[in-house]
N, C-alpha and C positions, 0 to 999 in steps of 0.2 A: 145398915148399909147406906151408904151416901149415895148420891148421884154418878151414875156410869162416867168416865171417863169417854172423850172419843180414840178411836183408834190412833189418830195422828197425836192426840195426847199420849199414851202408853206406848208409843215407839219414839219419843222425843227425847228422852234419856238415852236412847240407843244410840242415837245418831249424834248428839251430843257426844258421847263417849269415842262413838266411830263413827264420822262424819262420812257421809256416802263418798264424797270426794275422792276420799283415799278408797276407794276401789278401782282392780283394772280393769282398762277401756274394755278387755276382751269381756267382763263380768256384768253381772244382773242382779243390782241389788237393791233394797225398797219397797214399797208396798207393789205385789203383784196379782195380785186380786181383792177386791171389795172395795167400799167409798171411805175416804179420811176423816170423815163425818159421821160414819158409823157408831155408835155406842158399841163399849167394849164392857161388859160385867166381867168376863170370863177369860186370862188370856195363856195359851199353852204356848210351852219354848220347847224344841227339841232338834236334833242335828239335821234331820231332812222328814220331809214326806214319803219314810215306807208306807206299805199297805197298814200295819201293825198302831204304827202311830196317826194317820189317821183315822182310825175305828176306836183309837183313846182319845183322840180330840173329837171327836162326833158324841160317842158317850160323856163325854165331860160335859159337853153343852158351852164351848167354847165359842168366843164370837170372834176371837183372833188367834190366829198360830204363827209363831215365830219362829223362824230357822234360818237356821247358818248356811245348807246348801239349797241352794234356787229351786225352786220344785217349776218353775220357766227360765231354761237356761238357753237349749238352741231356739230358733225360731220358731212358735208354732203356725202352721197353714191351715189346720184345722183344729176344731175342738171339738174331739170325740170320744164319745163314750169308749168305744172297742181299741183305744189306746192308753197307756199307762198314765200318764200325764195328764190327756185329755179326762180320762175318767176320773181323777185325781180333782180334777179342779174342779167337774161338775158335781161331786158329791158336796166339796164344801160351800161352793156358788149356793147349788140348792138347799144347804144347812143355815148359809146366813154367814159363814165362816173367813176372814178375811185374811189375806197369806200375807207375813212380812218375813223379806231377807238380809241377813248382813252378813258380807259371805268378807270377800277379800279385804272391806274395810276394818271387819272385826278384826280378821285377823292383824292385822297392823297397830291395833288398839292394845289399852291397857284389859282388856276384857275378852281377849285374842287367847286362843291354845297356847302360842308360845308362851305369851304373857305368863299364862298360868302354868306351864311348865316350869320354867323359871321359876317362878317363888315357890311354886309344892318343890321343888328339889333344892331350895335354900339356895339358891346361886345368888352372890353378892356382886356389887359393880357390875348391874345387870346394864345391856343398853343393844337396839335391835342392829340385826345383822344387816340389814337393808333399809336405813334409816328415810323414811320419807321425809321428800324437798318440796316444802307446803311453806314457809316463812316469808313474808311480806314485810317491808318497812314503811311505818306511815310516819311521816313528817309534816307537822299542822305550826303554822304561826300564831300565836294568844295573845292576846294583850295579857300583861303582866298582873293586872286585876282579877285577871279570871282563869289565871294559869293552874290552878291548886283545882277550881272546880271541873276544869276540864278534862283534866290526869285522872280524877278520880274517877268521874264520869266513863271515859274509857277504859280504865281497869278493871270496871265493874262490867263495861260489857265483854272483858274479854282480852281483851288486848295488853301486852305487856308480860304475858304468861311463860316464863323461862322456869324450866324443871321446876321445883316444887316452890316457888318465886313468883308471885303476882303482883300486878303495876307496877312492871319495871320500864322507868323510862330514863330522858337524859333532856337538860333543856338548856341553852345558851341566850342569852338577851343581845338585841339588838333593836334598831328602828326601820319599823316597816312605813313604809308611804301611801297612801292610795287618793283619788278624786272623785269622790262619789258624784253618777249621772243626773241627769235633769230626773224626778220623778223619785228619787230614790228615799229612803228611810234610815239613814246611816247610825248605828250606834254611837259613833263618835266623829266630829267633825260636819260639813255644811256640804251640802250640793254644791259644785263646782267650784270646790275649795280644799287645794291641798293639804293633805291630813297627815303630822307625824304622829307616830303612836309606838312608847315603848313595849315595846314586843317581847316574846322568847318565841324561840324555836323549840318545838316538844316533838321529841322522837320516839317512839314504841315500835314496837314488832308484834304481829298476831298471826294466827293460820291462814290459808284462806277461805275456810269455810268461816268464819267469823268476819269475813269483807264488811257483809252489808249490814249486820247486827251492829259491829262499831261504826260505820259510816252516819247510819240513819242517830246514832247516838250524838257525835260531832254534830249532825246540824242541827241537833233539839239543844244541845248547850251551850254550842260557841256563840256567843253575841253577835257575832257580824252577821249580816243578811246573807252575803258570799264568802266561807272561809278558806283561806288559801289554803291546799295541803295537797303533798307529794304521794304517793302508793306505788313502792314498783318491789317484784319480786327478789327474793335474797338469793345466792345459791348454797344458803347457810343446812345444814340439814336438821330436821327436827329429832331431837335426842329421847325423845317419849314414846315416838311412832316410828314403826318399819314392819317388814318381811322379819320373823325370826329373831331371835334373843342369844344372847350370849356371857357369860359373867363365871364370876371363880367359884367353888367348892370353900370352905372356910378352911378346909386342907385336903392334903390328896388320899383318895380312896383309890383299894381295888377297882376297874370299870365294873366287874362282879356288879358290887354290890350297890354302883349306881340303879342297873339293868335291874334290880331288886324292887328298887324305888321306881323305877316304872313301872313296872309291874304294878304293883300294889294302888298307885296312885290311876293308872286305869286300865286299869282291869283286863291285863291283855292275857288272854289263856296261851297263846302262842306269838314269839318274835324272832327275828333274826337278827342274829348279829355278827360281827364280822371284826378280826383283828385280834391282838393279846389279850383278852379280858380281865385277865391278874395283871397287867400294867396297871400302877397306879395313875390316875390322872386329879385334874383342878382345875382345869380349863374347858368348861361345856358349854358347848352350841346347842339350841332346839330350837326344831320349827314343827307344828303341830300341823297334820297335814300331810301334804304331799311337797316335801322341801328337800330332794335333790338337789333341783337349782342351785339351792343357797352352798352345798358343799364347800364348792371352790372358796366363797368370801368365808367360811365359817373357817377354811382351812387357814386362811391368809390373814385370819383376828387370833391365830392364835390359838385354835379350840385343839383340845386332843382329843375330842368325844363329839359325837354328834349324832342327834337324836331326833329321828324321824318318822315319817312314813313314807311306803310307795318306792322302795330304792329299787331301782332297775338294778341287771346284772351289771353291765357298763358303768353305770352310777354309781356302785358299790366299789368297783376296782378302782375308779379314779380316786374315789376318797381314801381308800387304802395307801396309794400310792401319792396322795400328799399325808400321809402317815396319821389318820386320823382310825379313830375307834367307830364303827359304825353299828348304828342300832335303829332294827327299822321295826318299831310296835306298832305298825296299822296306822292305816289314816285312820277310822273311825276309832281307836282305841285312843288317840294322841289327840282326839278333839271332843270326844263325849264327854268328859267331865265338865266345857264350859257349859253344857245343858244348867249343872246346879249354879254354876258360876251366874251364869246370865241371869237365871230365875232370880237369884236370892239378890241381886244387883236392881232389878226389877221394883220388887217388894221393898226394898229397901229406900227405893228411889220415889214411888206412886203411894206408898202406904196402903190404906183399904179403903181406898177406892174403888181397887180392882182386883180381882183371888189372880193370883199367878200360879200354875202348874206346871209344874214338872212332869213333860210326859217320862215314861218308864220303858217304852219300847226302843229294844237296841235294835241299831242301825245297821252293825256289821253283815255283811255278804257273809262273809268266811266262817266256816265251821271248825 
């Protein structure tokens, strides 16, 4: 066995993948109990903090638990034993146990329910129903000498990243001017002597959770002591990341026998559904969760299916009435399979450094 990872090591993958950013303002997501410097040997993933699943991460001898739903979501005022939460946080406090969540940003990830719904049901020309606007354009001046190490430089930290496309940029030449001050150390040209210098103009696009990882990159490689360069927001929207998914069937099925393949892919003992079921359809929407909300936009991309949890009665008729097929398997049944999803992404990602577990305790309320 190698050396423990810390904590903040074995959630770094996470947040790479789902960057806290993309969570909403109203959500709680991140480490919510223990130090980022903790040693992790041991770490469990599972959908939330039941009673059940804590009593498997206690016996496991876990040093970290990972979940999707906040086990601190409204405010606490106090922390007590004789409450759910509170008693929740002090058994693992007192165990050594530290809690991380990635609640709404996962789900916007490629490691998100929907995500995974979408490919376990084979839907092609996948792309999310509620595409998150996270796109930035940076525009930096090079000299022409060092145009080739700079692009790559920034590619490598990130930037330039369009669909399955890395270090994409675009660069124009021209002449840049500048007069370096009294005291200064200029790469090129003399203190208080104007300097031309064949330039290009290097343009890329990044997220904006990769702001400061490429910024801090720029001024370890650009030559100049001050590099000139532009950053302002796009309203382009990112085609990787959103709320919900949506894509074709490779042909049209009964809905039947969609509703078959939820089943089976998780595990839902009981679902509702609502509309023709022997229509055939090839246009499916899914949001993994609780994704009402997204009906209307799922309606208006075109879906004739739409595959959920949590549909109100109201919720259900609206969607009917923009003539969509509705299917509501459970929040908990429409998000517990990323439990293996996350782990094996984990392991895949840390090696054996660290044991990742799969806890086994289901989450569903409902009998």
């Amino acid at each position: 066995m190698t050396d423990a990872l810390r904590v903040t090591d074995v959630i770094a993958p996470i947040e790479e993948a789902a960057p806290p950013e993309w969570a909403d303002d109203w959500d709680n997501v991140g480490l919510q109990l223990g130090h980022p410097d903790a040693r992790a040997h041991r770490a469990a993933v599972a959908l939330e903090v039941t009673p059940g699943v804590l009593q498997e991460t206690l016996d496991a001898g876990a040093d970290l638990l990972i979940t999707h739903h906040p086990l601190i979501f409204t405010p606490l005022r106090q922390l007590r034993g004789d409450c759910p939460a509170g008693d929740r946080l002090l058994q693992l406090a007192g165990a050594g146990v530290a809690v991380y969540c990635a609640h709404t940003n996962l789900d916007r990830s490629r490691l998100g329910p929907s995500a995974m719904l979408a490919e376990e049901l084979d839907l092609e020309d996948v792309v999310p129903l509620e595409p998150v606007r996270d796109l930035n354009k940076l525009v930096v001046y090079v000299p022409r000498s060092h145009l080739e190490e700079v692009r790559l430089a920034l590619g490598d930290a990130g930037a330039g990243s369009i669909g399955q496309y890395s270090h994409c940029t675009f660069n124009t030449g021209g002449t840049g001017t500048f007069k370096p001050g009294a005291g200064t150390d200029p790469f090129l040209g003399s203190p208080g002597e104007l300097t031309e210098v064949d330039e290009s103009r290097l343009e890329t696009v990044l997220p904006r959770h990769r702001i400061s990882r490429v910024l801090a990159t720029l001024y370890r490689v650009h030559p100049y002591e001050e590099p000139a360069f532009d950053l302002f927001p796009m309203d382009n929207r990112n085609p990787q990341a959103g709320m919900g998914r949506i894509g074709n069937l490779a042909e049209p099925v009964a809905a039947a026998q969609v509703i078959e393949s939820v089943v089976q892919l998780c595990g839902a003992g009981s679902l509702r559904a609502a509309g023709d079921l022997d229509r055939r359809v090839q246009r499916v929407a899914v949001c993994g969760g609780a994704g009402e909300k997204l009906g209307k936009r799922a309606a208006g991309a075109g879906a004739e299916m739409f595959i959920t949890g949590d549909v109100s009665h109201h919720g259900a008729w609206d969607m009917l009435d923009r003539g969509l097929i509705v299917l509501d398997a459970g929040h908990a049944a429409t998000e517990q399979p990323i439990v293996a999803r996350l782990a094996s992404y984990l392991t895949r990602s840390l090696g054996p450094a660290v044991e990742i577990l799969e806890m086994e305790a289901m989450v569903k309320p409902w009998k």
